[in-house]
N, C-alpha and C positions, 0 to 999 in steps of 0.2 A: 441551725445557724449556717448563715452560706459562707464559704471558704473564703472568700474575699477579704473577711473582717479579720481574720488571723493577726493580729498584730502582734509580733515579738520586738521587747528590747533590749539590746547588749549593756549591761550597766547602772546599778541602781546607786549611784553618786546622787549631786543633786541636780541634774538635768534628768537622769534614768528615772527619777524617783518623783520629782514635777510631773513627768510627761505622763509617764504609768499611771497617778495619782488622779490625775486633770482630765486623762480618756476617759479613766473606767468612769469617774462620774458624770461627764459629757454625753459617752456613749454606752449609758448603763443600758444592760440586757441586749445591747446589739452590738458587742466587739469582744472578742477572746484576747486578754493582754496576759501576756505572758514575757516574764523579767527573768534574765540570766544573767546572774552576780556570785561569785565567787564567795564574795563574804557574807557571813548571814546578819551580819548591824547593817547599820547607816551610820557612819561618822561625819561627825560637822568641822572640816578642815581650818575654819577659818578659828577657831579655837584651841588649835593647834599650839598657839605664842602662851596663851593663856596657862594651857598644860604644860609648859617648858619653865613657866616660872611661877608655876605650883600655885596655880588659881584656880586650875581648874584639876578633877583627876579625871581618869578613862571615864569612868563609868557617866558623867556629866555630858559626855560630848560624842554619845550612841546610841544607840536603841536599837532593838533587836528589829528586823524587818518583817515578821510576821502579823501584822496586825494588816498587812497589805491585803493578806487574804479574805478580808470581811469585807473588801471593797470588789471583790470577786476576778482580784489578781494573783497568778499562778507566779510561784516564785520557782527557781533552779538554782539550787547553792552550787554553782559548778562554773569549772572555768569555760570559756567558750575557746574550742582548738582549730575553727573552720569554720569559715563564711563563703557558703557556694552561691554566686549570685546568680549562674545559668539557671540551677536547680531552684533558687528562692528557698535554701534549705539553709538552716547553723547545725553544725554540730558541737557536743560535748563533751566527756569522758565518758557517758554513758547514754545520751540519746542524739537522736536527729529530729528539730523541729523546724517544720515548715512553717511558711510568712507570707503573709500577702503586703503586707506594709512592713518595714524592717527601719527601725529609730538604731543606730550606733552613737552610743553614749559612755564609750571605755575608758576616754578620760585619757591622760598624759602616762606614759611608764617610764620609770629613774633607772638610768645606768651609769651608776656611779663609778662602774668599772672603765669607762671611757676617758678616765683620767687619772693616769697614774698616781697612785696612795692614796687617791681619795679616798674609798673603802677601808682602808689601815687610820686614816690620820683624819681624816673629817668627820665632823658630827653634820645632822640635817634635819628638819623637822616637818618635811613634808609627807612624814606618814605619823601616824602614833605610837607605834612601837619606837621608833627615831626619837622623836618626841620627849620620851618617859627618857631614854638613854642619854640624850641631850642634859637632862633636867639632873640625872644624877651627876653628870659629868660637872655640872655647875655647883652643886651643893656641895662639891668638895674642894672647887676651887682657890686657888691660892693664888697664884698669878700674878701677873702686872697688866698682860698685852691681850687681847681678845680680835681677832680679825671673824668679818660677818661679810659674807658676799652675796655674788651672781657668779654660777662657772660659765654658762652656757644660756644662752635666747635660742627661742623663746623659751618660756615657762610659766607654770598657774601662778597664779597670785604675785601679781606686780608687785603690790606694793609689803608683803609678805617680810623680803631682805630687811628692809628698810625701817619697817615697824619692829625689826627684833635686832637690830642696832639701835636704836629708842629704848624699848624696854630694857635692854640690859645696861646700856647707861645709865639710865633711872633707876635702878634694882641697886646696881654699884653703888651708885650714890648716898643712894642713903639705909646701905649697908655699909657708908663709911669705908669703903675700899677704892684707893684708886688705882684706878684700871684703865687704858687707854683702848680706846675702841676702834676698830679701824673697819669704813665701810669699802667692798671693790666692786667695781660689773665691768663686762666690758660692753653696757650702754654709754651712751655720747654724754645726758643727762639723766639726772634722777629720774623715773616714771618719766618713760620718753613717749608713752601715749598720749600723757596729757598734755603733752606740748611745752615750751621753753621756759612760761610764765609761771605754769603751776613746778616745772620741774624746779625752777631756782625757788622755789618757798619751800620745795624740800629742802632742800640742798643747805640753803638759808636757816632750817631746824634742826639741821646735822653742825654744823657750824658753830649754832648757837652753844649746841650741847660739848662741843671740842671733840666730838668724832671726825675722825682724818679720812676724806671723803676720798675714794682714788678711780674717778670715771674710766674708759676708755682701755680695762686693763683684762685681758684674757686669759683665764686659768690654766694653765697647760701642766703642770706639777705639784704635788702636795708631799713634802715632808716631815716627818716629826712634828718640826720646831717652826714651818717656814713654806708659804709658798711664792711659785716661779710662776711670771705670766709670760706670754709670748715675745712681749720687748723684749724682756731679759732681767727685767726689774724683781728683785725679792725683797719681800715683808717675813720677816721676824714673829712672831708669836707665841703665847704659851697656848692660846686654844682657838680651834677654828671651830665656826660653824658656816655651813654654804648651802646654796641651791645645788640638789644634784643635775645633772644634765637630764633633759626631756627629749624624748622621741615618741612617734606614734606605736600605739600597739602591733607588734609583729601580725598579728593574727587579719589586720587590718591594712598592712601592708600588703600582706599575700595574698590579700581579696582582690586587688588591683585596684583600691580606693583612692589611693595617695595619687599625687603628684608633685613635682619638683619641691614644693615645701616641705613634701616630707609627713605632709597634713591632709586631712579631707577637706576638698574644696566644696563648697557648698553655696547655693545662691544664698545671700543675703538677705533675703525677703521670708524665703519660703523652708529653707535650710535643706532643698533635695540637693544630693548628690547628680553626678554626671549619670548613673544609674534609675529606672525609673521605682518607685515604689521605695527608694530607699534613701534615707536622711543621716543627716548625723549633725549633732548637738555636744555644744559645750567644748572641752578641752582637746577634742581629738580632731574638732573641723580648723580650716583655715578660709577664715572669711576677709576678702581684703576693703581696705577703709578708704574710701575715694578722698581725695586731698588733704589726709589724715598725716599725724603727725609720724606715723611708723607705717609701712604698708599692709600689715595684718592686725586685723584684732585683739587685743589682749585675750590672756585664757583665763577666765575668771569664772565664780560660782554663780554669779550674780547674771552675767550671761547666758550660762547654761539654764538657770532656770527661765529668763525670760524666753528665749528660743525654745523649750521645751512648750511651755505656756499657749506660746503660738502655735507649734504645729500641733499638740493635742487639741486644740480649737479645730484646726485644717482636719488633720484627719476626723475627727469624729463628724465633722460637715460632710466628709466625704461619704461616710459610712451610711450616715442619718438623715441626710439632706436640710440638716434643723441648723437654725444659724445663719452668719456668714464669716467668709474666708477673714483673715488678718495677713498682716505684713508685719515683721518684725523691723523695730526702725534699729536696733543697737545704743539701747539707752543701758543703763547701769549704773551703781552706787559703789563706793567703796570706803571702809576703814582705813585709819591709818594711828594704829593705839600710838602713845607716847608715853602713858603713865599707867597706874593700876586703875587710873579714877579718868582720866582723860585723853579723848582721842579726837585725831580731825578726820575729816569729811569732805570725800569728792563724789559728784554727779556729772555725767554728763550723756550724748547722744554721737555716739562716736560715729554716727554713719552716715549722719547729716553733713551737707556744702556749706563752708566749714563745719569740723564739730565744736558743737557747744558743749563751753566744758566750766564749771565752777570748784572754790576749790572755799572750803571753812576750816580756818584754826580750830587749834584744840579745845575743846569746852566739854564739860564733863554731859552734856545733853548727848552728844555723837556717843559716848561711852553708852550711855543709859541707853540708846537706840540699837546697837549692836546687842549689847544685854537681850532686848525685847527679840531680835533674828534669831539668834542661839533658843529663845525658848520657843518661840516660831515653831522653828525646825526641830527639836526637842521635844515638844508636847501634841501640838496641833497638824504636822504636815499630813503624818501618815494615821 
């Protein structure tokens, strides 16, 4: 096999885990893929809410990444500590793997320490260990006040915050306790990617529900009992739960990827870096939205898989000359649970002049459909 096909990727999330998936059967027997992930599951993130209020447990929402290997994909349970791009080498804790094509797929990393008490005083559920901790923290609850945020933009899963001010409302309820919910960001509107329209039918469901909605408010402190935002304004509570703040992987910082975002900037079509031979997909790129409603993309799963999608098509064309190229337009779907049994539903094409964006009330069909992802990804991906 000639050297050229060497394909490594950083990350077997769900863009790492699409793109790895979609080459090796594209360009079966003519490309070497080889995945470097630190963990040896795949977790399905977006089941995260699910696990926080005991619908779902670990074990429902991973699977062990080995089955990759029958698709004659080389896995590396290891972190990656060095990305040489003069060399076209990664290294590990224990080897050095050369690349001729290089996918960066590492996804978002939380430092909750960037904000004072957060780490003492915040719960979070954007990982699963978080998650389960989250969940006990709630089955002992006794309370009155619950505050549910945004510390820091950007971050994965938009509408994430906002689905788990919903759920815990509705868990409250009709566990017959009342408890006052209080959502914050410091976005302008609810989901400010979707624009003004869909963001007030959020806004307009939080409302409904008598969650005390506080736009435009920046986390800067977390105590006890109580956080402080930038104004100077504090909310009172017996429990918080928040986004923790997102930044790019160090490791990817140091490669010389980023720029002023903070993020890998990446053509939107094609998702190469400023770099040639080298890509990056999903939570760690920053792809910007021409006359869009925020200037970057949201960081969502739903994107990562579709960008993975497309360039596993591109590469393997390039490898095999079988095919033809694609263009990623920046379409995507999204959940937005409300109950055990019912959730709404957004679509749209965020890259398109303007983007089209649609937006469906809750109906227990959206639920059923989210259902069918989770076993998607659960039974069928890998």
């Amino acid at each position: 096999m000639s050297l050229k096909n060497q394909v490594v990727v950083l990350g077997c999330g769900v863009g790492g885990l699409t793109f790895a998936s979609t080459l090796a059967k594209q360009a079966k027997g003519s490309a070497s893929v080889t995945v470097i992930e630190r963990k040896s599951r795949f977790q399905f993130p977006p089941s995260y809410t699910w696990v926080v209020m005991g619908w779902r447990e670990p074990k429902q929402v991973q699977r062990d990444l080995t089955p990759l290997a029958r698709k004659k994909v080389k896995i590396i349970n290891e972190a990656v500590i060095k990305i040489d791009l003069s060399a076209k080498r990664v290294a590990t804790s224990s080897s050095q793997i050369a690349y001729d094509y290089l996918v960066v797929a590492l996804g978002a990393e939380h430092v909750p320490g960037e904000i004072p008490g957060f780490e003492d005083y915040a719960h979070q559920f954007y990982d699963l260990v978080s998650a389960l901790k989250f969940r006990e923290a709630l089955n002992g609850f006794a309370g009155n006040t619950v505050s549910v945020g945004v510390s820091r933009t950007p971050f994965k899963c938009p509408a994430a915050p906002y689905e788990m001010s919903l759920l815990l409302d509705d868990n409250f309820r009709k566990q017959g306790k009342k408890v006052e919910v209080h959502m914050f960001t410091p976005e302008a509107q609810a989901l400010p990617a979707t624009g003004p329209v869909i963001g007030k039918q959020v806004e307009r469901m939080l409302a409904t529900r008598g969650i005390k909605y506080h736009p435009k408010k920046k986390l800067v402190k977390v105590a006890r009992d109580s956080i402080v935002f930038e104004d100077g304004e504090e909310i009172n509570h017996d429990l918080l739960v928040a986004v923790p703040p997102h930044r790019c992987p160090s490791v990817v910082v140091d490669a010389g990827l980023t720029d002023s975002s903070g993020w890998v900037p990446v053509n939107p079509n094609t998702l190469a870096t400023k770099v040639e031979d080298v890509y990056a997909i999903g939570d760690v790129s920053a792809i910007e939205t021409p006359h869009g409603h925020m200037p970057f993309l949201p960081k969502a799963g739903v994107f990562a898989q579709g960008q993975a999608e497309i360039l596993a098509n591109n590469i393997a064309h390039s490898i095999t000359g079988k095919g033809e190229r694609k263009a990623w337009d920046g379409s995507g779907t999204c959940f937005l649970e409300v109950s055990k049994s019912e959730s709404a539903f957004l679509r749209g094409t965020f890259l398109s002049k303007p983007p089209r964006l649609e937006f469906h009330p809750p109906r227990r069909k959206w639920h059923f459909d989210k259902i069918a992802l989770e076993k998607f990804w659960m039974t069928y991906r890998l």
